[in-house]
N, C-alpha and C positions, 0 to 999 in steps of 0.2 A: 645700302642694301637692306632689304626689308627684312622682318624676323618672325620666326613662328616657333611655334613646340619644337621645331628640332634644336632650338639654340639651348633649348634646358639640359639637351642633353651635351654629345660635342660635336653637332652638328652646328654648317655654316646654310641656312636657309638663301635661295635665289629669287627673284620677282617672278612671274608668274612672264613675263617678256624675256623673250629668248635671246634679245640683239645684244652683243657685248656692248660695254663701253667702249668709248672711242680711244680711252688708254690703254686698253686689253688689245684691241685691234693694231694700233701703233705698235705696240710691244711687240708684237708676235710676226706684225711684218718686220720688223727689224733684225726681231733673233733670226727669222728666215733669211733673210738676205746675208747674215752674217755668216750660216751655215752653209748656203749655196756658194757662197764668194771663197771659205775654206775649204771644200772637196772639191771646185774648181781649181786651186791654186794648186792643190795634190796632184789633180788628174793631171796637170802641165808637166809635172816633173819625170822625164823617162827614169828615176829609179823608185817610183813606184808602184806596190803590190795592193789592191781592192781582193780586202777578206769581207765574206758573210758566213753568217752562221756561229756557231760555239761548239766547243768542242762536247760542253755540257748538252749539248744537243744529239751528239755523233758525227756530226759531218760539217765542214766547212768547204765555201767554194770560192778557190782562188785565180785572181785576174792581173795579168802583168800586160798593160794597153802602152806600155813603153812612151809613155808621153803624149800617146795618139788618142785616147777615149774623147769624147765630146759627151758635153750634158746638153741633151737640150734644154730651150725655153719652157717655162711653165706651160700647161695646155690648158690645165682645169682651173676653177675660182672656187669659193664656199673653203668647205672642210678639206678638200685636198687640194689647195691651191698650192701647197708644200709638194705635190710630186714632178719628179723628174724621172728622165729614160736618158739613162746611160749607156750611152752607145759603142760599142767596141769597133776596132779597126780591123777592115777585112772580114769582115764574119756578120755573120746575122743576130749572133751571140747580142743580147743585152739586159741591161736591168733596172726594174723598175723601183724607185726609192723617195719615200715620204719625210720629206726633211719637215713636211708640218709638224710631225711625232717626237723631233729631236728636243731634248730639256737640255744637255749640256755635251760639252765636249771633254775626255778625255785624255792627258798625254801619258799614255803609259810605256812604262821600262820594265819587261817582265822578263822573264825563263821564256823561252819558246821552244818547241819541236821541231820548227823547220831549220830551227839553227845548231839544231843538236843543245836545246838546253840555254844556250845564249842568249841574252837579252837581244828581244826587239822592239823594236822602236817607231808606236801606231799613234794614233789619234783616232780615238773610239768615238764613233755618235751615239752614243746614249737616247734609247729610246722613252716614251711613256708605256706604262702599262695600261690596265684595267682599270676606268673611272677617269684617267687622263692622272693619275698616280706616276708620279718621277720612277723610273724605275735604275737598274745597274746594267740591265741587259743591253745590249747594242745591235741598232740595225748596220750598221757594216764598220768596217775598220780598214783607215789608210797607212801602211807600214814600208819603210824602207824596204825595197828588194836586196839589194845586196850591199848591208853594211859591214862585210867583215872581209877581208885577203887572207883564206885560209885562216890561222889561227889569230888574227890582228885586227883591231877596230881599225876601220877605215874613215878616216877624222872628217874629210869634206859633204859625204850626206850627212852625217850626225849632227855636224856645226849646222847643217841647212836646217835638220828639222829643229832644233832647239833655238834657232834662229827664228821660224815660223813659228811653234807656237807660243815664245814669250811674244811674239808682235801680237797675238791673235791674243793671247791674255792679256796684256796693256788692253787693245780695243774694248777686251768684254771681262773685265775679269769676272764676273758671276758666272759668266756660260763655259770657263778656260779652268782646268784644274790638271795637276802633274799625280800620276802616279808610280811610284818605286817601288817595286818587288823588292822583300828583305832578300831575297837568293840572291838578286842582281850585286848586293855588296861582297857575297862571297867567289864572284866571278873574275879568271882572271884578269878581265879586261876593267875593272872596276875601277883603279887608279885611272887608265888614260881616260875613262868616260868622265869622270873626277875633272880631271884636268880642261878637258873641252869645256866643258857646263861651266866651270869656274871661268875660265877666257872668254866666251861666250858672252857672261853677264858682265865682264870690266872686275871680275875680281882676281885678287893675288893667286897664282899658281898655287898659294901652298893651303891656299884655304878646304878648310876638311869638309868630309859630307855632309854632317849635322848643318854648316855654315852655307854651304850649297842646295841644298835642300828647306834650308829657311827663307832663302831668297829667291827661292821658286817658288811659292807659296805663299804671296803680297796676302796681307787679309784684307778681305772682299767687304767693303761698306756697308755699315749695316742697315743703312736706306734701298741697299740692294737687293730685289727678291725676283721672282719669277710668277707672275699671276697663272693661278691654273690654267691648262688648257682645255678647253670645253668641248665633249663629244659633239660630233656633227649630225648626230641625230635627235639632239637637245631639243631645236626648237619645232620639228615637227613632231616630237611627242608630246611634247608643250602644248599644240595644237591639237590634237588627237586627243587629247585626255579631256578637251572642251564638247568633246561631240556630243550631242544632245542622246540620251538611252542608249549609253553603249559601257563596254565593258573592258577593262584591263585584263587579259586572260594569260595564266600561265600554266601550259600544259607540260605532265610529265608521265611517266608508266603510274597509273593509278594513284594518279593525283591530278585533281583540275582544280585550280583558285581563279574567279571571277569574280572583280572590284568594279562595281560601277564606278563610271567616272566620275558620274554628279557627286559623288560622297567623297570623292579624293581633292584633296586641296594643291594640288600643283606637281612640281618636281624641286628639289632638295639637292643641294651639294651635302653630303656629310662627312664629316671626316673624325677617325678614331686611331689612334696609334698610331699617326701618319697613313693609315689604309684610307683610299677617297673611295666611293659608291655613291650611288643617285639614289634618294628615299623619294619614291612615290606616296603620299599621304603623306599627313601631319604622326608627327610622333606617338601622340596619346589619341590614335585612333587604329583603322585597320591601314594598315600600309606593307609597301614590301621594299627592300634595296635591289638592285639590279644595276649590273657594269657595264653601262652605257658604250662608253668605251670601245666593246667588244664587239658591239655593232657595225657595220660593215655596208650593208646591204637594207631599204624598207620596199617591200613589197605591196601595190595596192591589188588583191585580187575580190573576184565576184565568183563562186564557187556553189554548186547543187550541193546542201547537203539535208539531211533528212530532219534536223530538229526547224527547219525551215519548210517545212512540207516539200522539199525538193526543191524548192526555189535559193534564188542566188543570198548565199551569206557574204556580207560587204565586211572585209578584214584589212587590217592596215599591220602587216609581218613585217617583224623588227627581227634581220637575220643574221648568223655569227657563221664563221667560215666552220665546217666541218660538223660534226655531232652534239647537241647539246641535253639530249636526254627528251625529247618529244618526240611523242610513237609517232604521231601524225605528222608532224616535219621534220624532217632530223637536224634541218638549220634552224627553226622555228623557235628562239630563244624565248620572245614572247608577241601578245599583239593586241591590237585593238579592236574590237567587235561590236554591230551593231548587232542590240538586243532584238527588238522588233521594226526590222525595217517596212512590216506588211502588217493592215489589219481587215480581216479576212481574205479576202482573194486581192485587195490593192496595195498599192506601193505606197506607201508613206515619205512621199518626195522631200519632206519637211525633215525628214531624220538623212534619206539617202544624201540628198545631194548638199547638202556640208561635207560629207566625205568626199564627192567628187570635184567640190571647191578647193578642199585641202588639196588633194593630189595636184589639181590643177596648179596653185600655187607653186607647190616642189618638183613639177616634173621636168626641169629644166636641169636638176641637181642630176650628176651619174649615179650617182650612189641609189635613184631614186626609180623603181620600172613598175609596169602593172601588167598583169596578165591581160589576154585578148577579151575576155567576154568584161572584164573592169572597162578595159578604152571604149568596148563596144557601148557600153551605159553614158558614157561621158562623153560620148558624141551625139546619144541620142537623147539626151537631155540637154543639149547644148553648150556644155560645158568646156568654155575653150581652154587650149593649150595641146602640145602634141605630148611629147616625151617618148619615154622608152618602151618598149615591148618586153618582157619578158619570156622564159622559156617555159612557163608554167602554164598549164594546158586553160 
């Protein structure tokens, strides 16, 4: 991997080429399939419960598909060839979930509410955050529906789940890890759970928790790691930041910063305190970070505005779900601007139509639309390829 100013500081510098390697790409279809083949094997068993959300959130929304849900097949490829639609039975009811995002699987034993306090018994997906950062939070969790007869463990789900996910940590153990709530030991049910976990794994009935809990917890080789995963709108900013007189713009309530691109030397993995961010520029120049990540959505539009004498400004919007502080877009995290696409009254084809090449490239990707009077340009400069419409006037 190539290196620049940002390795002086504790930045890990990328190649100016967006395409992973071929062992990044392996890796990642593999954890996927690993992930899809385990919330498949869930969704088979009628006793269980599909939680989303956190409580740390306020609200969670809970799903008892009694052995009946169905995932379907992949639909999309690129950055979200991780999503699936999970289908419920009877109902129109469904949901949509990105096992591209997933970094690890969780087996937790905690307190819960729904059981009055009692331990229950999930398999959290652990999501990525901001930058493609491993994070603790979880896009949904698979938990036995009903492990208990009134005040008593109920031994046959419990052996089942502790049965699936030691199988599922043998497979992976990097992506498989147990967690126990300290409450759970002061719970009455704590000896028999003791007991199960201990039979479970071929050990002595009398073996204690410290002994049982060691042997849930194999340490993970240390050849073992997980290669970051790469924002999907990496390589077409990768490409955008090559346009010939154009500008990196971040607009906020009285605040505009505008970095031409010619003076920006690429994009940046960096990483500090375990936080991940994308540095745009070189280190010991003018640069900025931004949480790629958090991108969603790239918009190519062609737009009147008046520092262009009224004529169309050709922008490439890099957009985040909901308000990011720009008076002018409110999704409008940041974007890419040509400076002068006209000189005097003509169009400057030579600076336009790279952008309409770029679009052309990515508009095959969902994630990727342009506004009507953008498609209306890139048809009448012949610039093939169809893609998406946006709702942007």
């Amino acid at each position: 991997m190539a290196t620049t100013n940002a390795d002086h500081a504790t930045g890990v510098s990328r190649p100016r080429s967006a395409t992973s390697s071929a062992d990044v790409d392996a890796g990642f279809a593999e954890r996927l399939a690993f992930f899809d083949d385990v919330l498949r094997r869930w969704l088979r068993s009628p006793d269980t419960t599909v939680a989303c959300g956190s409580w740390a959130d306020g609200a969670i929304a809970e799903f008892v598909p009694g052995g009946s849900a169905e995932l379907l097949p992949p639909a999309y490829s690129g950055c979200f060839e991780g999503v699936r639609e999970l289908r419920l039975p009877h109902c129109e009811h469904h949901l949509h979930v990105d096992l591209g995002r997933v970094h690890r699987l969780v087996c937790s034993v905690a307190p819960s509410v729904c059981f009055g306090g009692r331990p229950s018994f999930e398999v959290r997906f652990l999501t990525t955050g901001a930058g493609g950062a491993p994070s603790s939070r979880w896009l949904l969790s698979c938990m036995l529906t009903a492990p208990y007869e009134g005040d008593l463990l109920v031994t046959d789900p419990v052996r089942w789940y502790l049965e699936t996910a030691l199988e599922d940590q043998r497979r992976h153990p990097d992506l498989v890890r147990f967690e126990f709530d300290e409450m759970v030991f002061d719970d009455p049910v704590c000896d028999d759970l003791r007991l199960v976990a201990a039979v479970e794994m071929g050990m002595p009935d009398t073996a204690s928790w410290p002994q049982v809990l060691d042997a849930l917890q194999p340490a993970v080789p240390a050849s073992v790691s997980m290669p970051p995963l790469e924002p999907c709108v990496l390589g077409i900013l990768d490409d955008a930041l090559r346009l010939a007189d154009a500008s990196l713009v971040i607009y906020r309530d009285r605040l505009l910063v505008e970095l031409q691109t010619e003076q920006l030397d690429g994009v940046h993995r960096y990483v500090e305190d375990g936080h991940v961010s994308w540095q745009v520029g070189a280190t010991h120049d003018h640069h900025c970070h931004l949480a790629l990540g958090a991108v969603t959505h790239v918009e190519f539009t062609a737009e009147p505005v008046p520092c262009q004498g009224g004529r169309a400004n050709y922008t490439v919007w890099f957009l985040v779900p909901g308000r990011c502080g720009n008076p002018y877009r409110v999704d409008g995290y940041f974007s890419v601007v040509l400076n002068r696409p006209y000189v005097g009254g003509e169009e400057r084809l030579d600076v336009i139509e790279p952008m309409l090449e770029l679009y052309r490239r990515y508009a095959s990707s969902p994630w990727v639309t342009a506004n009507e009077a953008f498609l209306v340009r890139v048809n009448e400069c012949g610039v093939e390829g169809g893609g998406h419409a946006s709702s942007q006037p």
